[in-house]
C-alpha positions as CSV (number, residue, x, y, z in Angstrom):
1,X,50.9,-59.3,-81.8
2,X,52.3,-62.4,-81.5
3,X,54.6,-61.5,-78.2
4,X,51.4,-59.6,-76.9
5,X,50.0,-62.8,-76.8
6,X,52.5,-64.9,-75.4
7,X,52.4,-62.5,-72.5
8,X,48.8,-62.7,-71.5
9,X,49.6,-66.8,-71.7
10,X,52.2,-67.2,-69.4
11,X,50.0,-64.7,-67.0
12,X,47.3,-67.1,-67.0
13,X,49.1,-70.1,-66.7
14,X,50.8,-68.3,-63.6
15,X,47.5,-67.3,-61.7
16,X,46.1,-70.9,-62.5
17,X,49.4,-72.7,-60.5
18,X,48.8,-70.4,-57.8
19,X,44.9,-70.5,-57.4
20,X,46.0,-74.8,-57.1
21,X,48.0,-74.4,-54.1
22,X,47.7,-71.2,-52.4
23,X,48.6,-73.3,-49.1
24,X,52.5,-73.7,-50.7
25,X,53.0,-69.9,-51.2
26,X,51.4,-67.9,-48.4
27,X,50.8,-70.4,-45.2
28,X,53.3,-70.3,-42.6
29,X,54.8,-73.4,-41.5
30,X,53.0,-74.6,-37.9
31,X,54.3,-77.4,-35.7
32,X,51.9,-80.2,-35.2
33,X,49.9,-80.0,-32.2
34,X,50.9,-84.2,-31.2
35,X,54.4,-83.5,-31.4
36,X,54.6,-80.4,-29.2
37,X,52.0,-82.2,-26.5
38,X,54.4,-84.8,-26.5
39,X,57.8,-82.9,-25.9
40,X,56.3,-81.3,-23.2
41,X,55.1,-84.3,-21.2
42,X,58.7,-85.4,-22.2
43,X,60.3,-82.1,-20.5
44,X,58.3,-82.6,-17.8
45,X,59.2,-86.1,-17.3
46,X,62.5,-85.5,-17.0
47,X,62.3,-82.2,-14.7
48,X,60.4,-84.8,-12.6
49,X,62.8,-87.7,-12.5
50,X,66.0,-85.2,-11.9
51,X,68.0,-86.1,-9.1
52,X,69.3,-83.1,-8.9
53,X,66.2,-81.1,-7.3
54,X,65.6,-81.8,-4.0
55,X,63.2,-78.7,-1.9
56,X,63.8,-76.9,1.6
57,X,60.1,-76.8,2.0
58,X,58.7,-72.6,3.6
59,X,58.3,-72.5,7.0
60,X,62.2,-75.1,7.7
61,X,63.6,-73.9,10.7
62,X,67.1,-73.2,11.0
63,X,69.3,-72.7,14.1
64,X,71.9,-69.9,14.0
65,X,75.3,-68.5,15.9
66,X,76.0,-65.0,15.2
67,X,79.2,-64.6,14.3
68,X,79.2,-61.0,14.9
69,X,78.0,-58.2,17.7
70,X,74.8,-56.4,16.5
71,X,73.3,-53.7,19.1
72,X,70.6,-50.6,18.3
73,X,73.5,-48.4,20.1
74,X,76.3,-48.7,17.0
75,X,74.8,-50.9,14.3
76,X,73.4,-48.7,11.5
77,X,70.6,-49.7,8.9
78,X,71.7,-52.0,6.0
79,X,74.4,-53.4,7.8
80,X,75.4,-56.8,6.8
81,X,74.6,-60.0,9.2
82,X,76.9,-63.0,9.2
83,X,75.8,-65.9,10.9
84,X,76.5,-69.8,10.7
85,X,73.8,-72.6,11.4
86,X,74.7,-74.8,14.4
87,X,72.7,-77.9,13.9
88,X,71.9,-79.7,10.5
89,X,68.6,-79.9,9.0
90,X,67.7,-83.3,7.3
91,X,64.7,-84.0,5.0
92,X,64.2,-87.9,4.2
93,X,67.2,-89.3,5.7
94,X,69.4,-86.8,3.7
95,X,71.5,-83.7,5.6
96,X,70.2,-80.6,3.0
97,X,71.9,-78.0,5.5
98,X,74.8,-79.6,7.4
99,X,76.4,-77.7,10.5
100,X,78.7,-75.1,9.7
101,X,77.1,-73.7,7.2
102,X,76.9,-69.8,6.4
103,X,74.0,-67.3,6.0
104,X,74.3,-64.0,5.4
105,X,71.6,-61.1,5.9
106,X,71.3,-57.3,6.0
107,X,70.0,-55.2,8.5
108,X,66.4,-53.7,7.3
109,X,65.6,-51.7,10.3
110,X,66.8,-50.7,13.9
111,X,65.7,-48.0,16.0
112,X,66.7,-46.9,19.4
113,X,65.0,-46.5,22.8
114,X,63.8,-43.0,23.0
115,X,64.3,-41.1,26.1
116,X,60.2,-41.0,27.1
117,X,59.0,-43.4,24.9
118,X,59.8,-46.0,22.0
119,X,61.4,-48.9,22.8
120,X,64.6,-50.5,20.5
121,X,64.0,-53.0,17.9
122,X,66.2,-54.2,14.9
123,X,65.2,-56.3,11.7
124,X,66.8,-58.6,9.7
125,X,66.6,-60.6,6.5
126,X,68.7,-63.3,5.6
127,X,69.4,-63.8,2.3
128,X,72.0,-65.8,1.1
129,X,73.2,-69.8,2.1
130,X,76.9,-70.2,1.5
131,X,78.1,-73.8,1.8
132,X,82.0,-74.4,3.0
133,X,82.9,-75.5,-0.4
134,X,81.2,-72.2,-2.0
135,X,78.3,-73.9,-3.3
136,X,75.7,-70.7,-2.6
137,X,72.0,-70.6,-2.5
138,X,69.5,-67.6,-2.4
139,X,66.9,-68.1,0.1
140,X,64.7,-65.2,1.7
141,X,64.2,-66.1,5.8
142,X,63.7,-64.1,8.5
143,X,64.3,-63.9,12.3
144,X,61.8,-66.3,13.9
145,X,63.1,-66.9,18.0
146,X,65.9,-65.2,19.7
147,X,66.2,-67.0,23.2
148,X,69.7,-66.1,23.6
149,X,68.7,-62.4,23.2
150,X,67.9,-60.8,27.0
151,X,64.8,-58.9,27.9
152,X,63.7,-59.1,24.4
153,X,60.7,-59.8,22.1
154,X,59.1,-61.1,18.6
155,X,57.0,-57.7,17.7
156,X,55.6,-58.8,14.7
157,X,55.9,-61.9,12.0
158,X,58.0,-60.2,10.3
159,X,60.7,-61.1,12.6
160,X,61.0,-57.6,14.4
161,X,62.9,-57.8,17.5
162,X,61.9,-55.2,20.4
163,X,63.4,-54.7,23.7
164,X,61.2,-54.9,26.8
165,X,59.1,-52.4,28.2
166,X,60.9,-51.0,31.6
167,X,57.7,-49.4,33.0
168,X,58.4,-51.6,36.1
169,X,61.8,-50.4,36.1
170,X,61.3,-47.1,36.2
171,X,58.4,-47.0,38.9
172,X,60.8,-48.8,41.2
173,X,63.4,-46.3,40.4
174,X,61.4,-43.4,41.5
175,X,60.1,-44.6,44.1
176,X,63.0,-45.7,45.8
177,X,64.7,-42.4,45.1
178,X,61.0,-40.6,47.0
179,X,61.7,-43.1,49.6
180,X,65.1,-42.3,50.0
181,X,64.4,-38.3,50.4
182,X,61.9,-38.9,53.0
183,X,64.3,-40.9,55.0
184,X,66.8,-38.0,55.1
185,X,64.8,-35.4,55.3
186,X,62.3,-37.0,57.8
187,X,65.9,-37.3,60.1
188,X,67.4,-33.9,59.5
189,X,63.9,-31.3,59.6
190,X,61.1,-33.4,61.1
191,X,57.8,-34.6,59.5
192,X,57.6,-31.4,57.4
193,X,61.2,-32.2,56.4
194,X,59.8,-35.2,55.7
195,X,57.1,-34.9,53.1
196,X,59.8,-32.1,51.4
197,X,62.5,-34.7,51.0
198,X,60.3,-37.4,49.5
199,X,59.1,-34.8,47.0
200,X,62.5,-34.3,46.0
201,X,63.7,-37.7,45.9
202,X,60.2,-38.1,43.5
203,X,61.2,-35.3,41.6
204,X,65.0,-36.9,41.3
205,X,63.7,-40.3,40.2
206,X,61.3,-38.9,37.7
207,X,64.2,-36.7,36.3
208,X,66.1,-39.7,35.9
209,X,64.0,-41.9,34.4
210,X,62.8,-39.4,31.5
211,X,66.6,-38.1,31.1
212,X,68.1,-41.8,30.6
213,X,67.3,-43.8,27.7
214,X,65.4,-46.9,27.2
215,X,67.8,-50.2,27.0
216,X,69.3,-50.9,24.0
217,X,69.0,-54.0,22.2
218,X,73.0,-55.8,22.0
219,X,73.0,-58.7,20.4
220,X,77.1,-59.7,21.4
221,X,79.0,-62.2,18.6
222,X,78.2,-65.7,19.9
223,X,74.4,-65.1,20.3
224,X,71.9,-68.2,19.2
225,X,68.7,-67.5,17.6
226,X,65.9,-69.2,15.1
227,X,65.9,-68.6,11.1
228,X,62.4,-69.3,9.4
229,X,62.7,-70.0,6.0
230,X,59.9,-67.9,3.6
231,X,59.9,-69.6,0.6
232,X,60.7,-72.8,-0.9
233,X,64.5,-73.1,-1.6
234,X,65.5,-75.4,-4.2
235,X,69.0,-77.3,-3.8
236,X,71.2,-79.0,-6.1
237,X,72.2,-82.3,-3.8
238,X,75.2,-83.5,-5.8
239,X,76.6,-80.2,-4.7
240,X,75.5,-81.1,-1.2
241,X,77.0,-84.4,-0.9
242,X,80.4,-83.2,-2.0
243,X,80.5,-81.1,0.9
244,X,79.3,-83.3,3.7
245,X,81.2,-85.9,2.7
């Protein structure tokens, strides 16, 4: 009887500590609001005053020397493009992208002329900045202005590059070939000889035209062209300075 009761004692003493201070036993521990307010603003402080960030701003313009022939006729899709900037591009009195440096791309899309219709085009993407000291950034750009590219233009914004249209071309080029039938055959059979030859020399010029295919476009090793940068591009400029030094 007595141990009975002893039991029921130390139960109820047991339940009484625990009703006191339920907050010891079950309540997770939380971190105070203040201090975790207060290491942020501190992390963000110092992200802020780091020397060591410095931004290509979207939209920075970059010129470029391929260092390699591209052309519709023999480059295939998701080919590799190797190219190296020719003049340096400064942001607050500070060279971010010296001369010299290399940018490397891939091929996204090229297409050749088609015999009737279709003319050749070739994307690219660059996407990769290589310092000379190995110091390498990812960036996204895209082609932006080929002048050094003949008979060529921007199809889209996404830096597509088409060849001409040779319409013009290829009118001349019949009709000189009519005109040159009618000349021969005006001087061998007469009028009626005539109007024959400068069918044929149509009919030659037309054949011509539809059986060649439109110009490729060649882009030889050598050839200058624009880089647009798409996004921001964050650099590390101690890294930067060793190599420009």
């Amino acid at each position: 009887m007595r141990l009975i009761m002893a039991v029921l004692l130390l139960s109820t003493w047991a339940g009484a500590q625990t009703a006191q201070d339920p907050a010891q036993s079950n309540s997770p521990q939380t971190t105070n609001p203040t201090e975790s307010s207060s290491s942020a603003q501190k992390s963000t402080q110092a992200v802020a005053a780091n020397p060591n960030i410095v931004t290509v701003p979207a939209g920075a313009k970059l010129a470029l020397e391929l260092k390699h022939a591209i052309s519709t006729k023999g480059t295939q899709e998701g080919a590799a493009v190797y190219a190296q900037t020719t003049f340096p591009f400064a942001l607050n009195d500070h060279i971010l992208i010296p001369a010299g440096t290399y940018v490397q791309g891939r091929i996204t899309h090229i297409a050749r002329g088609g015999h009737i219709k279709g003319r050749a085009e070739v994307l690219m993407h660059f996407t990769t900045l290589i310092y000379p000291s190995g110091y390498t950034v990812v960036l996204p750009g895209s082609l932006d202005n080929a002048p050094g590219v003949d008979k060529t233009n921007m199809k889209d914004q996404e830096g597509t590059l088409q060849q001409d249209s040779q319409a013009g071309e290829e009118a001349t080029k019949i009709a000189t070939s009519a005109g040159g039938g009618a000349v021969v055959g005006g001087l061998s059979r007469g009028v009626s000889g005539g109007l024959i030859g400068a069918g044929a020399g149509g009919a030659v010029g037309t054949a011509i035209a539809l059986l060649g295919r439109n110009r490729d476009v060649s882009m030889p090793s050598g050839t200058t062209f624009e880089m647009v940068i798409q996004r921001d591009v964050v650099l590390d400029p101690a890294r930067i300075a060793a190599v420009t030094k």
